[in-house]
DSSP file (Angstrom, degrees, kcal/mol; ACC not computed):
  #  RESIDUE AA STRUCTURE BP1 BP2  ACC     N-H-->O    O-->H-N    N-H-->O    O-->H-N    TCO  KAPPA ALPHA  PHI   PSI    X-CA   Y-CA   Z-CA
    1    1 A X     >        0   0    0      0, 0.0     4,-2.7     0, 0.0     5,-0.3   0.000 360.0 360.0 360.0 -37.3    0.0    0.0    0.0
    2    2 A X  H  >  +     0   0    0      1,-0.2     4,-4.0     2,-0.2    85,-0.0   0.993 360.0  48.5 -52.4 -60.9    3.3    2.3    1.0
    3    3 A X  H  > S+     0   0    0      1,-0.2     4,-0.6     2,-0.2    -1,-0.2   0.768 114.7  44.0 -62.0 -19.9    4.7    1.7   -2.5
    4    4 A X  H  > S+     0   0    0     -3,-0.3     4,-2.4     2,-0.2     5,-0.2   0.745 114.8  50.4 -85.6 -38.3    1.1    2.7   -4.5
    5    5 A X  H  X S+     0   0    0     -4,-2.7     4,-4.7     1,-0.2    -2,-0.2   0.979 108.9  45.5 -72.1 -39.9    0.8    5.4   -2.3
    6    6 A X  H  X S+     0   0    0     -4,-4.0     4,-2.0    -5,-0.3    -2,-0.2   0.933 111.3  59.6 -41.3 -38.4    4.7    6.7   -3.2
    7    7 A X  H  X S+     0   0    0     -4,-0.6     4,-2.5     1,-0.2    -1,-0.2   0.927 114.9  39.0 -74.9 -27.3    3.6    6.0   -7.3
    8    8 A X  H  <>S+     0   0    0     -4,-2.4     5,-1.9     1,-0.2     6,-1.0   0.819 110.8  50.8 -84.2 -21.1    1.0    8.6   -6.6
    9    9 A X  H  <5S+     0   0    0     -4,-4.7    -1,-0.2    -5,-0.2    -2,-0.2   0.891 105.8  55.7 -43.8 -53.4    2.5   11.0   -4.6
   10   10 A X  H  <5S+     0   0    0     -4,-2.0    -2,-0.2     1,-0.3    -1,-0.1   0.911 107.3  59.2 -68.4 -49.2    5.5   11.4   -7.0
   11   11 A X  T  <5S-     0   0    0     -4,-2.5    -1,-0.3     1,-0.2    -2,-0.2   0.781 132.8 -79.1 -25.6 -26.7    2.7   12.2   -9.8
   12   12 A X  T   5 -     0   0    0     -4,-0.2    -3,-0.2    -5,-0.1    -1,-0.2   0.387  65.6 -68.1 154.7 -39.2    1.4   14.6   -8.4
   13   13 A X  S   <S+     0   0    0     -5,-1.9    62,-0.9    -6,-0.1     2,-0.3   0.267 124.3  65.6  97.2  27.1   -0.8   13.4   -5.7
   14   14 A X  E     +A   74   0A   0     -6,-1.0     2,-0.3    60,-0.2    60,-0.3  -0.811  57.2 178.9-171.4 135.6   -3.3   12.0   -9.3
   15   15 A X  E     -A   73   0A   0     58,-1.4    58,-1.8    -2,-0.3     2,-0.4  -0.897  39.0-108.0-119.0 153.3   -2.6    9.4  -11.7
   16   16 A X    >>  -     0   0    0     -2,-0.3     4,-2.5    56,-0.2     3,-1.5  -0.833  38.9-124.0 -87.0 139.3   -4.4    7.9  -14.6
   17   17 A X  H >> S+     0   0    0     -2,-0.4     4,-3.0    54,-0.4     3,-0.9   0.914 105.3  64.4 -71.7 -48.3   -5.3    4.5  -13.1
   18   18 A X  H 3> S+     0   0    0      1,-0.3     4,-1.5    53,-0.3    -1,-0.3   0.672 108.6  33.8 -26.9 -42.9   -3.2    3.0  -16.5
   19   19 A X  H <> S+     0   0    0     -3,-1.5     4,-1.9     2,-0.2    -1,-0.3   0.590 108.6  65.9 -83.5 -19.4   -0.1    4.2  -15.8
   20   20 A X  H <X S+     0   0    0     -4,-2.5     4,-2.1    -3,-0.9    -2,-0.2   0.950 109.8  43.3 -47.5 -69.1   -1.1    3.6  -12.2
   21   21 A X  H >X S+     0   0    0     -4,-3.0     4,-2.7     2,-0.2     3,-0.6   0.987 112.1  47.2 -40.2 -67.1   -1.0   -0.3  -13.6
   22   22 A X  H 3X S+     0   0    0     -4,-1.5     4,-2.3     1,-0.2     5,-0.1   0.882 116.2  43.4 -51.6 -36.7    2.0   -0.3  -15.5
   23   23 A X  H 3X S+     0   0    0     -4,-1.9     4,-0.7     2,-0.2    -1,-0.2   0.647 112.1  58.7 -85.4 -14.8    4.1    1.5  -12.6
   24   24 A X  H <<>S+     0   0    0     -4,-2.1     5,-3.6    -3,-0.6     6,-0.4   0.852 114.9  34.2 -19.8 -70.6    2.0   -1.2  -10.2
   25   25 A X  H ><5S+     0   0    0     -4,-2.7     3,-3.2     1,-0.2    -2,-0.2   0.998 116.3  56.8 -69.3 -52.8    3.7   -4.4  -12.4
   26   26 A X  H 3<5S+     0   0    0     -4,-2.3    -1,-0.2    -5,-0.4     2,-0.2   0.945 108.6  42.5 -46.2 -61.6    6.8   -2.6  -12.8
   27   27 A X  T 3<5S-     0   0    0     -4,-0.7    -1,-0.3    -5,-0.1    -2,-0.2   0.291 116.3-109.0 -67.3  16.7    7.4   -2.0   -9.0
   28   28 A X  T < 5S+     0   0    0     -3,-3.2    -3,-0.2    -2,-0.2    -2,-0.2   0.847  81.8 129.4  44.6  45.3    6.3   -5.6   -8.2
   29   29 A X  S   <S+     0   0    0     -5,-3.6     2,-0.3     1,-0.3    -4,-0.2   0.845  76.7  20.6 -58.7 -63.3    3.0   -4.3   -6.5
   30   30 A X  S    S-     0   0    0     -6,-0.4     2,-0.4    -9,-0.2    -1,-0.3  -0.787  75.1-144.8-124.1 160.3    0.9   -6.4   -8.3
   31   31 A X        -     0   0    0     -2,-0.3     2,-0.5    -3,-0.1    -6,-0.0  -0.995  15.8-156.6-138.5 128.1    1.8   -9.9  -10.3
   32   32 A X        +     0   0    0     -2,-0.4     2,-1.0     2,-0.1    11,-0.1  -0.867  14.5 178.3-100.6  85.5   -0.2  -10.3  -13.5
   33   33 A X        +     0   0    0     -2,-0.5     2,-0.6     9,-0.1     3,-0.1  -0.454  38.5 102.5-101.1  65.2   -0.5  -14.2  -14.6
   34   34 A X  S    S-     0   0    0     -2,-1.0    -2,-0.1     1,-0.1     8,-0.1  -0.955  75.1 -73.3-150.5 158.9   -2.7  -14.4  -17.8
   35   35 A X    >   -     0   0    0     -2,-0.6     3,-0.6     1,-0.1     4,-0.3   0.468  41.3-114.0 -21.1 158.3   -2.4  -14.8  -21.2
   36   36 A X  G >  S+     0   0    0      1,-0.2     3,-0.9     2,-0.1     4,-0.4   0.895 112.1  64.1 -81.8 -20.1   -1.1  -12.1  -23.2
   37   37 A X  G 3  S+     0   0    0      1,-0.2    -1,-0.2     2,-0.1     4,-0.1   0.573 122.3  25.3 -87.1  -8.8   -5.0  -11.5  -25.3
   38   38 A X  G <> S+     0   0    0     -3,-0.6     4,-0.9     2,-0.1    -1,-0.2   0.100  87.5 115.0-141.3  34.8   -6.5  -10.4  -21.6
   39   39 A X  H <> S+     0   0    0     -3,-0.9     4,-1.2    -4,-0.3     3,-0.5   0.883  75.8  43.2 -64.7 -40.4   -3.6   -9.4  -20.1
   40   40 A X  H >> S+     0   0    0     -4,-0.4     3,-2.8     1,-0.2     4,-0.5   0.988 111.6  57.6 -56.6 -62.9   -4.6   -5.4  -19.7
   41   41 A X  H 34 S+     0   0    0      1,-0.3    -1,-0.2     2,-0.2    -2,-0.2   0.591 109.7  54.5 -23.1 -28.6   -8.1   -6.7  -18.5
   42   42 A X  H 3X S+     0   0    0     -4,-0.9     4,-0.6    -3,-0.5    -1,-0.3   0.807  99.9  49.9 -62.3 -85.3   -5.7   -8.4  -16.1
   43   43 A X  H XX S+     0   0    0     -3,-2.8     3,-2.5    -4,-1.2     4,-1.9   0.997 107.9  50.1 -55.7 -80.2   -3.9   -6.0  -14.7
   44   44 A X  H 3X S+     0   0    0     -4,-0.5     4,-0.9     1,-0.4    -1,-0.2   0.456 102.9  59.4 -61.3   7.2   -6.7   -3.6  -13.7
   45   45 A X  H 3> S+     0   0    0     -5,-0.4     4,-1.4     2,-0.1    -1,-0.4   0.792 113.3  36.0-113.9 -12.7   -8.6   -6.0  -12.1
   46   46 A X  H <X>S+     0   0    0     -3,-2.5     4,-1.6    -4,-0.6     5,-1.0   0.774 120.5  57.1 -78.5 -57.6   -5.4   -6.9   -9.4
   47   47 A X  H >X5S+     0   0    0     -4,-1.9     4,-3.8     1,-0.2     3,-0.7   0.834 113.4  32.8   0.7 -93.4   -5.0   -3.4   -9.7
   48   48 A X  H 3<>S+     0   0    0     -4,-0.9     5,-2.3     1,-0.3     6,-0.4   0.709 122.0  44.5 -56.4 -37.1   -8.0   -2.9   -8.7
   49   49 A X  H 3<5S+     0   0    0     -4,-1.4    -1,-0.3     4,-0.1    -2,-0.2   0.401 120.7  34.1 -75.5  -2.4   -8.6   -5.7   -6.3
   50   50 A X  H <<5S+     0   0    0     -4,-1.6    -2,-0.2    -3,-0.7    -3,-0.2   0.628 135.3  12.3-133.7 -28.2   -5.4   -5.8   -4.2
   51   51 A X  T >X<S+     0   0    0     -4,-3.8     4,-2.1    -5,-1.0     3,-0.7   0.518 123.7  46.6-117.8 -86.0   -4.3   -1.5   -4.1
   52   52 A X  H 3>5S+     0   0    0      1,-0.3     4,-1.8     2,-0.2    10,-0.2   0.586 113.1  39.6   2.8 -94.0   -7.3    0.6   -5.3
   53   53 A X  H >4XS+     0   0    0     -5,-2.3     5,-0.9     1,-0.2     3,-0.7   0.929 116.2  49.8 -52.7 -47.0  -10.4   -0.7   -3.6
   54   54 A X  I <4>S+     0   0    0     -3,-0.7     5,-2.7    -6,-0.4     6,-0.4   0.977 117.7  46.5 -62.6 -28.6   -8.6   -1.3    0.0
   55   55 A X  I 3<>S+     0   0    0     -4,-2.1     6,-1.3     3,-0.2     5,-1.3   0.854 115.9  40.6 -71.6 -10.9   -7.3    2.4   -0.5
   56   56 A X  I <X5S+     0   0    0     -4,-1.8     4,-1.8    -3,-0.7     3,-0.2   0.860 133.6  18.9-109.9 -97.6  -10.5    3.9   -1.5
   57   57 A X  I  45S+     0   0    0      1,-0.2    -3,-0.2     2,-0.2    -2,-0.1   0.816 130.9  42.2 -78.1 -46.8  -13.1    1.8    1.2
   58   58 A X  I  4<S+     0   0    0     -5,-0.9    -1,-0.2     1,-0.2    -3,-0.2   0.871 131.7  14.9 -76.2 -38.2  -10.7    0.7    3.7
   59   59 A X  I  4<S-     0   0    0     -5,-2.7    -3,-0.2    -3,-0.2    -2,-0.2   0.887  73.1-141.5 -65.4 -56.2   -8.5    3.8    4.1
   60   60 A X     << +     0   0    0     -4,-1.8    19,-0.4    -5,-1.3    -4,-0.2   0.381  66.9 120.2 109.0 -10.2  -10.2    6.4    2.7
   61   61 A X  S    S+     0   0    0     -6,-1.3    15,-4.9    17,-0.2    19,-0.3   0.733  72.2  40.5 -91.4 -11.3   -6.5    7.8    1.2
   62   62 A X  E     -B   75   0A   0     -7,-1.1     2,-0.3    13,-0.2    13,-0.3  -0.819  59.4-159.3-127.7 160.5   -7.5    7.7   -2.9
   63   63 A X  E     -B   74   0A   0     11,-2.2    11,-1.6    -2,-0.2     2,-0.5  -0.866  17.4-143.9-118.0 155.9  -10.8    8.6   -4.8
   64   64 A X  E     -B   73   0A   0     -2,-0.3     2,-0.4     9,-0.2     9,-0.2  -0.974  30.6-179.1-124.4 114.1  -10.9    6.7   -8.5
   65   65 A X        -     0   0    0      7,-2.6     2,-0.6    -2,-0.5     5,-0.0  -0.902  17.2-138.7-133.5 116.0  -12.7    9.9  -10.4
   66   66 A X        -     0   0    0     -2,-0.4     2,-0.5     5,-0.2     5,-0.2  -0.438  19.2-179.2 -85.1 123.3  -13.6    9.4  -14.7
   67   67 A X    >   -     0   0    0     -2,-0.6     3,-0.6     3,-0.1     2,-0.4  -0.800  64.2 -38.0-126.7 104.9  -13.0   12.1  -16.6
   68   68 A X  T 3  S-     0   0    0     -2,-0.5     0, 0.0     1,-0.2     0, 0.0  -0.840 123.9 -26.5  51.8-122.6  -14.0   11.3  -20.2
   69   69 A X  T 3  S+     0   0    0     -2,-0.4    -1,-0.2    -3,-0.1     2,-0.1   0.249 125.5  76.1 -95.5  -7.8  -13.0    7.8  -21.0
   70   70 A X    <   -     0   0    0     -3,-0.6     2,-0.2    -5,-0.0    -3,-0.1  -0.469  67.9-139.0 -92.7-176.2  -10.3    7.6  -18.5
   71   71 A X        -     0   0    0     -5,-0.2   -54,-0.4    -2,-0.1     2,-0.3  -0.614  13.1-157.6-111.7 167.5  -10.2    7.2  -14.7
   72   72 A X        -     0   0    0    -56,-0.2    -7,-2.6    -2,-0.2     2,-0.6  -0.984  11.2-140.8-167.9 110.3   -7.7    9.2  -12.7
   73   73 A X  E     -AB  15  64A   0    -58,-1.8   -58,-1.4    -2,-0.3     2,-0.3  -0.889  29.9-165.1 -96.5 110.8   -6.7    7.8   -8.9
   74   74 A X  E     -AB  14  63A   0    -11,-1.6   -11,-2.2    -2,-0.6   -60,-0.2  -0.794  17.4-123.7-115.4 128.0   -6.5   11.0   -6.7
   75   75 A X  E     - B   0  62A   0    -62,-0.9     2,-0.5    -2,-0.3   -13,-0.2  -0.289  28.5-153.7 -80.2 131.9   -4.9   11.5   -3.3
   76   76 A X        -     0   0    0    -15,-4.9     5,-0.5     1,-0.1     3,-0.5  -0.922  31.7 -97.1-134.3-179.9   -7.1   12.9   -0.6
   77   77 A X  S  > S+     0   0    0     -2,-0.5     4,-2.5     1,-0.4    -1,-0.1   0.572 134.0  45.4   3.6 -67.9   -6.5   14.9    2.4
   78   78 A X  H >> S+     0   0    0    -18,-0.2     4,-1.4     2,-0.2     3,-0.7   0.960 121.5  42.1 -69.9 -47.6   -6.5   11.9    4.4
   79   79 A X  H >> S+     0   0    0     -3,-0.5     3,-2.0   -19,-0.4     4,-1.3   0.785 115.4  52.7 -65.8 -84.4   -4.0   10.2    1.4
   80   80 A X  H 3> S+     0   0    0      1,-0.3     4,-1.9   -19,-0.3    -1,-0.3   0.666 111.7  39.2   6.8 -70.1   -2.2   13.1    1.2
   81   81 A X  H <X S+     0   0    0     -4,-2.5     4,-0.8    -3,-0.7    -1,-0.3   0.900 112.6  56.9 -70.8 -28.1   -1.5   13.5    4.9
   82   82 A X  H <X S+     0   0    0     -3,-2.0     4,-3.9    -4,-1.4     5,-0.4   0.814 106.0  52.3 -54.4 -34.5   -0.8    9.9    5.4
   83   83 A X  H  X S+     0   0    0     -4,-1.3     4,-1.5     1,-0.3    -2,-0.2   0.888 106.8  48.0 -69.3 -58.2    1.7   10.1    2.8
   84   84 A X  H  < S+     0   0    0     -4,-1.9    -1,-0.3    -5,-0.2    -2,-0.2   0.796 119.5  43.0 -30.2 -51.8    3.6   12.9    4.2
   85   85 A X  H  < S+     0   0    0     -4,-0.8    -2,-0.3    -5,-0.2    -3,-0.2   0.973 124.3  32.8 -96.4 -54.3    3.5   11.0    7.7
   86   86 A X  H  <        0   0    0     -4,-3.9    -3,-0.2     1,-0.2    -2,-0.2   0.513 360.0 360.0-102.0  -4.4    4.3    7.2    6.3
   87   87 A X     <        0   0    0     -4,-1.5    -1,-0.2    -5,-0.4    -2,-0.1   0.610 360.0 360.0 -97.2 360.0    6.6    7.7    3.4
């Protein structure tokens, strides 16, 4: 959770949840076992199931907000101050 919150910090405090994935696999966050023909599909759903969702219900620290066909994971207060405190 430390290291997802670090890929977003260094963004910016907001990411598009795609490069949020790639910088995920890259950093060993998340490990991606399928086929290459659903492989994005893949990613965002460990993505989503193993950093996302526990930050968004069980912290509180990210909001996941679509703006036009993307999504965008976004620090808030509470991420924001955690980040500061635990990084």
């Amino acid at each position: 959770m430390l290291e997802a919150l670090r890929i977003i910090k260094d963004a910016g405090g907001r990411i598009q949840k795609k490069k949020m994935a790639e910088e995920a696999e890259k950093s060993k966050i998340i490990i991606v076992n399928a086929k290459e023909q659903n492989f994005t599909q893949a990613r965002f759903a460990s993505l989503d199931k193993n950093i996302v969702q526990p930050l968004v219900d069980t912290w509180g620290f990210v909001e996941v907000e679509k703006i036009g066909r993307n999504r965008w994971i976004k620090m808030t207060e509470d991420g924001e101050h955690a980040a500061e405190f635990l990084i």
